[in-house]
VMD Tcl script that draws the C-alpha trace (Angstrom):
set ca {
  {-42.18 9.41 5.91}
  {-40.17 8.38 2.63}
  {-37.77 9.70 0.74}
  {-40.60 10.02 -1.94}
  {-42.48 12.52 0.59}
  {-39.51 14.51 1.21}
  {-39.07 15.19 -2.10}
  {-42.92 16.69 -2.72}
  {-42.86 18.50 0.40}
  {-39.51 19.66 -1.00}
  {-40.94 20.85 -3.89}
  {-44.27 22.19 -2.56}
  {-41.16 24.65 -0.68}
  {-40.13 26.29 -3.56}
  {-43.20 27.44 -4.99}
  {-44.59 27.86 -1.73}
  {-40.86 30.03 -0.80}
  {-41.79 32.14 -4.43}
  {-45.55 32.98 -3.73}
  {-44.52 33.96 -0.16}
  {-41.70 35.86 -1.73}
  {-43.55 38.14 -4.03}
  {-46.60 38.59 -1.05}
  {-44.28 39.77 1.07}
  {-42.36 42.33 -1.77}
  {-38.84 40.58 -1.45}
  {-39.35 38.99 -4.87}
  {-40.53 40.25 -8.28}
  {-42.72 37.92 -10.27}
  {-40.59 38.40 -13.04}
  {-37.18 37.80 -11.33}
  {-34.93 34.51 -11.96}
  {-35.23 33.69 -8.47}
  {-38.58 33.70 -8.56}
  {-39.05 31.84 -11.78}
  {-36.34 29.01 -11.42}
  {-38.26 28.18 -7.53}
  {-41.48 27.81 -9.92}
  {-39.95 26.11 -12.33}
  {-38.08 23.48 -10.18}
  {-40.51 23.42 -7.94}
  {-43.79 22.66 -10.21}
  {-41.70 20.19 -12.03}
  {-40.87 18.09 -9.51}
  {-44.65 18.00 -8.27}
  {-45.57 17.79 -11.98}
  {-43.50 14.18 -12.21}
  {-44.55 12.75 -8.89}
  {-48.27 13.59 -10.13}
  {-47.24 11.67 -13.36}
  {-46.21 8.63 -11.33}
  {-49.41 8.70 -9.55}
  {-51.77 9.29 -12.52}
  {-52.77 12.25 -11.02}
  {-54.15 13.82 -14.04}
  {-55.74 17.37 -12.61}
  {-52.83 17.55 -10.68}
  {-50.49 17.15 -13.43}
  {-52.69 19.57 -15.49}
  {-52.25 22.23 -12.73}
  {-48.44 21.14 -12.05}
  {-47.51 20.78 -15.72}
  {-48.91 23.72 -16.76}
  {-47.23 25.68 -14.19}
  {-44.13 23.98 -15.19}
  {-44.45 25.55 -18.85}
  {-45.51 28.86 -18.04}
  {-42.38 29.28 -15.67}
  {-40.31 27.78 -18.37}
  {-41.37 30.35 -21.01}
  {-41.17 33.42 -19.09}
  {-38.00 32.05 -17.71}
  {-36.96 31.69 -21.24}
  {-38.13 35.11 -21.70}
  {-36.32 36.80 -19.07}
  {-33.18 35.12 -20.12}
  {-33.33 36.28 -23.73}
  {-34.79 39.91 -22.70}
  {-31.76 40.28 -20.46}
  {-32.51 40.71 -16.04}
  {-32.63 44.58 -16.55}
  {-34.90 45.21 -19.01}
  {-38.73 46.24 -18.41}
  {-41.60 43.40 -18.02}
  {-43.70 44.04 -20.44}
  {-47.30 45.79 -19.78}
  {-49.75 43.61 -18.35}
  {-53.05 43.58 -20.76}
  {-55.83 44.34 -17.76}
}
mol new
graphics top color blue
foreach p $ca { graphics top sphere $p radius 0.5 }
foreach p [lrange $ca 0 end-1] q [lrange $ca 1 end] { graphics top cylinder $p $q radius 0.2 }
display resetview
């Protein structure tokens, strides 16, 4: 195993860590701890699908990486105490 696979098993953690998080209620989907293990997490799996020209997998990892980054973003200017905002259904 390389250093290489560390670091995308490493990364498959954290958003593996959040998703298990949220399932298990010790983590709200709209919580900084939450978003920043997305964020890094889909970001590092987003560049190591770049450097393999793994196009659907950069798709899915790069997307992933924006939408964390924006409601991280969001969170941060909306302040950690404030109400999500309603969900359209």
């Amino acid at each position: 195993m390389t250093l290489f696979d560390l670091i995308e098993i490493g990364g498959s953690l954290l958003i593996l860590s959040a998703f298990a998080g949220t399932q298990m209620g010790r983590l709200d989907g709209h919580s900084l701890p939450y978003l920043l293990l997305n964020l890094a997490g889909s970001a590092v799996l987003a560049v190591i699908a770049l450097s393999h020209q793994s196009w659907g997998f950069l798709l899915l990892e790069g997307t992933w990486a924006v939408v964390s980054a924006i409601s991280l973003a969001t969170v941060l200017v909306r302040g950690r105490d404030a109400p999500a905002p309603p969900r359209a259904h």
